[in-house]
DRENMARBA-585621 format. One record per residue (C-alpha): residue number from 1; residue in three letters; x, y, z. Coordinates in Angstrom, 2 decimals. Example, Ala and Ser with C-alpha at 12.3 -4.5 7.8 and 13.67 -1.06 7.14 Angstrom:
! residues 2
+------+------+---------+---------+---------+
: resi : resn :      px :      py :      pz :
+------+------+---------+---------+---------+
:    1 :  ALA :   12.30 :   -4.50 :    7.80 :
:    2 :  SER :   13.67 :   -1.06 :    7.14 :
+------+------+---------+---------+---------+
//
This chain:
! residues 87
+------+------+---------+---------+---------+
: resi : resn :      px :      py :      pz :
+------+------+---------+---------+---------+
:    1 :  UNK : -172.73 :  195.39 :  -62.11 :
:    2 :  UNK : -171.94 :  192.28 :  -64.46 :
:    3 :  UNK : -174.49 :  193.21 :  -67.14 :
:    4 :  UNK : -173.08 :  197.39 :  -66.96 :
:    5 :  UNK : -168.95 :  195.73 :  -67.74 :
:    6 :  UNK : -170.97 :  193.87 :  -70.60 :
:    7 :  UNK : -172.14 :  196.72 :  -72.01 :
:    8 :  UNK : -169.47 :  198.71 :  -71.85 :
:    9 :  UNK : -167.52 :  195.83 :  -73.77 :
:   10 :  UNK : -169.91 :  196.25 :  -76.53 :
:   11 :  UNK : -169.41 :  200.10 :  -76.58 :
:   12 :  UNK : -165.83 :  200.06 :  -76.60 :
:   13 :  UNK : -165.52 :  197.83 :  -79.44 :
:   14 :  UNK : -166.85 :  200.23 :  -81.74 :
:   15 :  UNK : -163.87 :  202.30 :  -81.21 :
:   16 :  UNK : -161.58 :  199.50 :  -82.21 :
:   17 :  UNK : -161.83 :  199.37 :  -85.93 :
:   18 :  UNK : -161.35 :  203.14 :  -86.26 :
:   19 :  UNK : -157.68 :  202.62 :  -85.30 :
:   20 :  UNK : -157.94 :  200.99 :  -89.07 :
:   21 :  UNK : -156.86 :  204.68 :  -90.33 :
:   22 :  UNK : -153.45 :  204.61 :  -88.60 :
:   23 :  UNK : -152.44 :  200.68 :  -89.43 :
:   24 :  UNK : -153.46 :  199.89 :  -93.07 :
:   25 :  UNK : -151.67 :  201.52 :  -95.69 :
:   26 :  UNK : -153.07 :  200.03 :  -99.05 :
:   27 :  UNK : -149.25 :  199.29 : -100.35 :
:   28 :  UNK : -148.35 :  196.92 :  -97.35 :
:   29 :  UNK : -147.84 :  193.28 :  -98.16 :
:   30 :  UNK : -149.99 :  192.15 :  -95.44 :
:   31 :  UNK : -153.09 :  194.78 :  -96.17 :
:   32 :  UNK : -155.25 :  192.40 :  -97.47 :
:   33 :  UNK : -154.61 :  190.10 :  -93.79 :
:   34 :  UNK : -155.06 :  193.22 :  -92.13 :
:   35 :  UNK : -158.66 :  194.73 :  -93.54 :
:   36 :  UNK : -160.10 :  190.57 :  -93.06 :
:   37 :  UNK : -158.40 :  190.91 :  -89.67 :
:   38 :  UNK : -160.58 :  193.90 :  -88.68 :
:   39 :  UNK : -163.38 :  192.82 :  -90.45 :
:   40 :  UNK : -163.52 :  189.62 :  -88.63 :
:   41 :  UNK : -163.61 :  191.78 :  -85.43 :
:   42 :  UNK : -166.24 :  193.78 :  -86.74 :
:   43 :  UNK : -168.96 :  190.59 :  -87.38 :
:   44 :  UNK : -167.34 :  189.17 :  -83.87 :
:   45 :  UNK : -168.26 :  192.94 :  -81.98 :
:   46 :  UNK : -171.69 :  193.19 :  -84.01 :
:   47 :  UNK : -172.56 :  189.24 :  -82.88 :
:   48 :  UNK : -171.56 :  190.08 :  -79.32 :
:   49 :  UNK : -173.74 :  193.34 :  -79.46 :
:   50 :  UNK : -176.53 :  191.27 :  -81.01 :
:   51 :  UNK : -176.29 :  188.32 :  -77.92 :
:   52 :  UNK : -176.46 :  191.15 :  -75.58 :
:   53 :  UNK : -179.52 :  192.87 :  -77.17 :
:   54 :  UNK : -181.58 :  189.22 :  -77.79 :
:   55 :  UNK : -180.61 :  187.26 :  -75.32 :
:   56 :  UNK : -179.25 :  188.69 :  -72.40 :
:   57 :  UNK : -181.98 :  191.05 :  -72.60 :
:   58 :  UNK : -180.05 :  194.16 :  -72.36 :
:   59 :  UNK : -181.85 :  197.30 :  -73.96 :
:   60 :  UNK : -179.10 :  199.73 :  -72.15 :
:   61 :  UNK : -177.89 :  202.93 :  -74.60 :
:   62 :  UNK : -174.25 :  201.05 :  -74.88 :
:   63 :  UNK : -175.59 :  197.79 :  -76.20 :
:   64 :  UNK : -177.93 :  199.91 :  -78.86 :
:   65 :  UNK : -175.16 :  202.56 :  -79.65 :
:   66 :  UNK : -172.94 :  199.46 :  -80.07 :
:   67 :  UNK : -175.36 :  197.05 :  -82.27 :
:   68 :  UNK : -176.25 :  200.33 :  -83.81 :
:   69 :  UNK : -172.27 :  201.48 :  -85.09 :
:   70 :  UNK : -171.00 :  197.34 :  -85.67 :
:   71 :  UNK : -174.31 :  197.15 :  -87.98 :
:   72 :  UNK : -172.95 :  200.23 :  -90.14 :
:   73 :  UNK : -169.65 :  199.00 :  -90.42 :
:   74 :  UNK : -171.23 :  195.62 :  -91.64 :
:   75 :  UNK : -173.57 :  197.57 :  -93.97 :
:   76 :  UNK : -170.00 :  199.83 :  -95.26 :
:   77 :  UNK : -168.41 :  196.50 :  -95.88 :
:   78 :  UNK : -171.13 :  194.97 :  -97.52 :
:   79 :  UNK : -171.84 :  197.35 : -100.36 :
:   80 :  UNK : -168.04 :  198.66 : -100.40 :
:   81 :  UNK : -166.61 :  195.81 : -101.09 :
:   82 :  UNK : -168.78 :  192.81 : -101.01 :
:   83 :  UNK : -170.93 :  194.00 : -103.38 :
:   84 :  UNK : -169.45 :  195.16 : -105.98 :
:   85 :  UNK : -166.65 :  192.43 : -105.95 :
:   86 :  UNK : -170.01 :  190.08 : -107.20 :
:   87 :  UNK : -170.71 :  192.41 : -110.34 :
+------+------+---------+---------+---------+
//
């Protein structure tokens, strides 16, 4: 039952940074503290997911549909705005 509430966690935490689209608006003062806000979730929700998957052992569909989403948010971020912020 313990190990099930765990990876449920890690699904529902995918869902999280989509409410992104109704807080940010790109004129705000505090948009930049917002996007590191959610990003910081994001690497949190993937490491979580990632525990889960290596450690605990847990090869459910919520901890791979989880590691699976939090790794293409990580991937968006990277060559969004990571990326090109080095060129």
């Amino acid at each position: 039952m313990k190990e099930k509430i765990l990876s449920i966690i890690s699904l529902v935490t995918i869902f999280v940074p989509l409410t992104m689209l109704f807080v940010w608006k790109p004129t705000a003062a505090n948009a930049t503290a917002i996007a590191i806000g959610y990003g910081v979730f994001i690497v949190a929700s993937f490491l979580y997911a990632l525990f889960l998957f290596l450690k605990k052992q847990q090869r459910d569909i919520y901890v791979k549909v989880g590691l699976g989403v939090n790794a293409f948010y990580l991937l968006g971020i990277l060559f969004m705005v990571i990326i090109p912020r080095l060129f």
